[in-house]
C-alpha positions in Angstrom: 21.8 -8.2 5.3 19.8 -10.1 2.5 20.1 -9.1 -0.9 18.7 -6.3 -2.4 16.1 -8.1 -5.1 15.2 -11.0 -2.6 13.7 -8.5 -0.5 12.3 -6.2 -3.0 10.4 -9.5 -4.3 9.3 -10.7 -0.8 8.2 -7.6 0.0 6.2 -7.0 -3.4 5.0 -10.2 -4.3 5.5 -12.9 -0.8 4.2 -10.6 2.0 1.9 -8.0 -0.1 0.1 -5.3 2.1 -2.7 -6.0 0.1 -3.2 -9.7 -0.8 -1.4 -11.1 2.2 -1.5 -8.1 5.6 -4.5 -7.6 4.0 -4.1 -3.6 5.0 -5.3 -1.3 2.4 -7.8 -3.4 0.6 -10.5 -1.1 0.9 -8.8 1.3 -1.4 -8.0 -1.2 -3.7 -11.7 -2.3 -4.0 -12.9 1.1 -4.0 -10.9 2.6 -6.3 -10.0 0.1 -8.8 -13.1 0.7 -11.3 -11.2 2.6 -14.0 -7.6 1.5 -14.8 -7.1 5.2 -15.6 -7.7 6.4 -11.8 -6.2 3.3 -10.6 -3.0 4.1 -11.9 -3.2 8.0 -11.1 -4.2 6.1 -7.6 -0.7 4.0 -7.8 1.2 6.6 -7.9 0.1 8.8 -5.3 -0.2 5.7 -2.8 3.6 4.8 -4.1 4.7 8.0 -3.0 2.9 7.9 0.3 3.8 4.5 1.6 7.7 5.3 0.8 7.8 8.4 2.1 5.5 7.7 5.4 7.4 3.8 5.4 10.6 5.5 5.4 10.1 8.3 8.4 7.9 6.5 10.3 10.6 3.6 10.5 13.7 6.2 11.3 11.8 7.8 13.6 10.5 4.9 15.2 14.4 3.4 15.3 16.2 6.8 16.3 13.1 8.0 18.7 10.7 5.8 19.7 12.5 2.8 20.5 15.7 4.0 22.4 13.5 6.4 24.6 11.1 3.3 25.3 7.9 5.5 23.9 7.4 2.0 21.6 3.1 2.8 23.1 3.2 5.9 21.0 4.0 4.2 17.9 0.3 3.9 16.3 -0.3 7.5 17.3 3.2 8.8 15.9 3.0 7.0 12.5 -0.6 8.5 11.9 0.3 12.0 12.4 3.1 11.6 10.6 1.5 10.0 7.6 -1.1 12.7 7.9 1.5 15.4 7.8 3.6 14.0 4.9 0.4 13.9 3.0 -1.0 17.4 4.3 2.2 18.9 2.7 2.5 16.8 -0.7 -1.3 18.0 -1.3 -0.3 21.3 -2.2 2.3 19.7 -4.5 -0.3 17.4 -6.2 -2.6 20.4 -6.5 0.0 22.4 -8.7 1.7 20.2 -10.6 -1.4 17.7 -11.6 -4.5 19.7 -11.1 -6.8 17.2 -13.0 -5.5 14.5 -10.8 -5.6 16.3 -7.6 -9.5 16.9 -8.5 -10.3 13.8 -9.6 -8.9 12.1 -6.6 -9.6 14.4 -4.1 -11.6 12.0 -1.3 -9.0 9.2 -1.8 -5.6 11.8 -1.7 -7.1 12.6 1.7 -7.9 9.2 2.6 -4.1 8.4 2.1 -2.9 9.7 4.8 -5.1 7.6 7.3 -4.6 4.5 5.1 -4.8 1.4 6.7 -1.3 0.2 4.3 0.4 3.2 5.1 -0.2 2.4 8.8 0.3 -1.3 8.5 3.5 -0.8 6.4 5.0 1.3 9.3 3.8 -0.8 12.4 5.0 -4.2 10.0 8.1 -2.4 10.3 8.6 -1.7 13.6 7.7 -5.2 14.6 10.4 -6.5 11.6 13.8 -7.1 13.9 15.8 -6.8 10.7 18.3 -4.1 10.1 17.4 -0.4 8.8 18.9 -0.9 5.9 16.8 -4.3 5.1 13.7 -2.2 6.1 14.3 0.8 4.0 14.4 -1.6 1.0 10.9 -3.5 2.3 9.5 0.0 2.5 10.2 0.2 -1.7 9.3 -3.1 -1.7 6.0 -2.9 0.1 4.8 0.5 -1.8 5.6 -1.1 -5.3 3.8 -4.2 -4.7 1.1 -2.4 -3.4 0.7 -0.2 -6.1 1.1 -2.9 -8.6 -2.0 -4.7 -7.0 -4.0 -1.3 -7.6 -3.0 -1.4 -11.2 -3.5 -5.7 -11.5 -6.8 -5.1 -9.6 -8.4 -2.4 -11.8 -7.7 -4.3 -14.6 -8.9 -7.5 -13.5 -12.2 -5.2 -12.2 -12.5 -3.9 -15.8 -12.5 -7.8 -16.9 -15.1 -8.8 -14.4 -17.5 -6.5 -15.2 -17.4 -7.2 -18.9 -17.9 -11.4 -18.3 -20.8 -12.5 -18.5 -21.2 -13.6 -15.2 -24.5 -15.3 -13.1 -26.3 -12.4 -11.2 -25.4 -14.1 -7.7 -21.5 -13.1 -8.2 -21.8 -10.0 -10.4 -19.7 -7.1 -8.9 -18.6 -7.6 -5.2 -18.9 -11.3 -4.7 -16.5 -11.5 -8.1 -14.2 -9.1 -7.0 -14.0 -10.8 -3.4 -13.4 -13.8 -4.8 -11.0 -12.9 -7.6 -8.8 -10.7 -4.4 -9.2 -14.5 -2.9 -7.5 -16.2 -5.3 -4.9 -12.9 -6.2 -4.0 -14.1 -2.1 -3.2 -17.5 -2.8 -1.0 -16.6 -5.9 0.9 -14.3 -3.9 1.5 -17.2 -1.3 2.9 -18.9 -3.9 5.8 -17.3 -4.3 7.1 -17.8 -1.1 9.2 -21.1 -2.1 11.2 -18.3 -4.6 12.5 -16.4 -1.9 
């Protein structure tokens, strides 16, 4: 077992869903225009990530795998994302009503995200012990919330320079996510 902030970093910053798997990235570029919503974003794809990472890797490890269903995987982990979502909406809908309505397309996107997904077949693929993954899985949805949050800001940046009309908007944004990549590789001498 590796320690506990060595893979909390590697899974945040080295091997970032985002910038490095690149799974999720359409919600990060889609959702990033107002830091506000980005962060109100973060935290509700925090929440799904861990909690779909974490069941969809024990039941993957105590299910899955020892019956030798390992085919099933892709269609387990996506009903089982969908579920976890389909019965925290009702929880986001009472206790943040302004978020809930705000975010109502990307709260149901969530559970069909291509991270959450990615995080959960990343882990099944990972031959590293359950307790090692658990910690990626807090790992994985910090960093990729983070990027939300670094992206929106950055976003908010870009559209303020004053940029030549051939990279306003998406060609900037591609670009800046380009070189967001490459810093995140960077870190991979640290760990």
């Amino acid at each position: 077992m590796t320690s506990i902030p060595s893979t909390l970093i590697a899974a945040a910053l080295v091997n970032n869903l985002a910038l490095v798997h690149l799974v999720g990235v359409s919600s990060m570029l889609a959702y990033s225009a107002r830091l506000k919503a980005a962060g109100e974003l973060a935290i509700l794809s925090f929440t799904s990530l861990l909690l779909s990472g974490v069941v969809n890797l024990l039941l993957y490890r105590w299910l899955l795998q020892p019956l030798g269903l390992d085919a099933l995987s892709l269609l387990s982990f996506t009903a089982v994302s969908a579920t976890l979502v389909s019965f925290g909406l009702p929880l986001l809908h009472a206790n943040f009503p302004l978020t809930a309505r705000r975010q109502q397309l990307a709260t149901l996107l969530l559970s069909a995200n291509s991270a959450v997904i990615g995080l959960s077949l990343l882990n099944s693929e990972s031959l590293r012990s359950t307790a090692d993954l658990l910690i990626y899985c807090i790992g994985a949805a910090l960093g990729f919330s983070l990027c939300l949050l670094a992206f929106a800001a950055l976003r908010q940046r870009i559209d303020s320079c004053d940029a030549p009309r051939a990279f306003r908007h998406s060609p900037l944004y591609l670009i800046s996510a380009g070189i967001a990549a490459m810093a995140m590789l960077g870190f991979a001498g640290l760990i």
